[in-house]
C-alpha positions, 0 to 999 in steps of 0.5 A, a space after each residue: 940651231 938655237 930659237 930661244 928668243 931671250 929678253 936681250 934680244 927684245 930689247 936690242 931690237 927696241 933699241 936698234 928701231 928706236 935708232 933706226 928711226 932717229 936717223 930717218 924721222 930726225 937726223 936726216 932731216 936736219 941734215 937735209 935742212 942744213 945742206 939745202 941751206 947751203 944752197 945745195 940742190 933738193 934732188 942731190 941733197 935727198 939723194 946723200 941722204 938716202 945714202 947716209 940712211 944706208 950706211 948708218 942703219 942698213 950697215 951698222 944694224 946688219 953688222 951688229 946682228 952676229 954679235 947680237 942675236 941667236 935667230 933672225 926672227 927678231 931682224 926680220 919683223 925689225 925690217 918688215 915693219 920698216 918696209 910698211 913704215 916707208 911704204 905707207 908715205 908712198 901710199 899717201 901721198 906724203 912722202 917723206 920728202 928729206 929722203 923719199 923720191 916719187 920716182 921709185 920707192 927703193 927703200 922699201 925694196 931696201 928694208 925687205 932684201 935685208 930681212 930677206 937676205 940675212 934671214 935666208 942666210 942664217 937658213 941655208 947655212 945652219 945658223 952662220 949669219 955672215 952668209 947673209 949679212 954679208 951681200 946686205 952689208 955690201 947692199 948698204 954700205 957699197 952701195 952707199 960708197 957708190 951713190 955718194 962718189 957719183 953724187 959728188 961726181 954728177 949731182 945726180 942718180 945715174 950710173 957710174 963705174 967710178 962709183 962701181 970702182 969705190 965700191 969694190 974698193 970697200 966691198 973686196 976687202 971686207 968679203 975678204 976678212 969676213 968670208 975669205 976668197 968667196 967674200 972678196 969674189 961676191 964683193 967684186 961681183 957686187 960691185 959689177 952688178 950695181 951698174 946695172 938695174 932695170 925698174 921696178 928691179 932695183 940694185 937693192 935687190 940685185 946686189 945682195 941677191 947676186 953675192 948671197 947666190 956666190 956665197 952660197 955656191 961656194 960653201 956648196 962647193 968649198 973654195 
């Protein structure tokens, strides 16, 4: 297991922070503006943020570490200090109103489950990042696939196995070609435990940490 931390790597992650926070500080923003403009309702409008946020920061950034990084050293300070940026809104008082709610602070538990999930991945199986990026990928983009078809659906957070329906759609086939039969299982597992949440346990929390639990059973056990 390789922990030489080369040059690349700094500027990767410089690169990918920089992106990261385009989308949040900039981006979205101007999104938020153009969808409340045209007179779609704060709430529904912060909630397809949050999930744009996901797919084009949690997603492409976790897709982009196999390809990019030896060790996940680099990923894990990346999503820590992330956590504490969006923490700090909360803590304050002034939220970053585009896409942060008073209700909860899931994007936090969001940036901390990445870092967590992909670290102890690439841990456990000797330095295969898939094992981790996968339940984060499903967390960020299956997630999103969800939140949106309910938003367009309800205008609103809720529940919704129509929502959980798209996001197995998405979620199956990408385990499948990624990790094969424990791919697609942990992907419809996911789907399942979306549903489901109980504050302050977010399906941040419960979606990766389900998928990263079969994903790690199976190479246990080999299926």
């Amino acid at each position: 297991m390789s922990i030489v931390v080369s040059t690349q790597e700094v500027a990767a992650t410089a690169l990918l922070f920089i992106w990261v926070i385009f989308v949040a500080e900039i981006l979205t923003r101007k999104l938020y503006s153009w969808m409340v403009g045209r007179d779609m309702q704060h709430n529904v409008a912060v909630y397809y943020n949050r999930k744009i946020i996901h797919i084009l920061t949690g997603g492409f950034v976790a897709f982009l570490v196999p390809y990019i990084f030896e060790t996940p050293i680099f990923p894990f300070v990346m999503a820590s200090f992330l956590a504490v940026f969006l923490f700090i809104p909360h803590k304050k008082g002034k939220l970053m109103y585009w896409f942060q709610v008073k209700e909860n602070a899931y994007e936090v538990s969001f940036c901390v489950m990445w870092g967590f999930i992909i670290t102890l991945g690439w841990v456990v199986s000797g330095g295969n990042f898939w094992i981790g990026v996968l339940p984060v990928i499903f967390m960020s983009v299956g997630d999103a696939i969800t939140g949106i078809v309910r938003n367009i659906l309800y205008k609103k957070r809720t529940k919704s196995w129509w929502g959980n329906l798209a996001m197995a759609a998405f979620s199956v086939p990408v385990g499948a070609v990624a990790l094969g039969l424990a791919g697609a299982i942990a992907g419809a597992a996911a789907s399942v435990v979306e549903h489901f949440e109980s504050n302050p346990i977010d399906d941040n929390i419960t979606v990766p940490l389900s998928a990263f639990l079969i994903l790690v059973l199976a190479r246990v056990f080999a299926f």
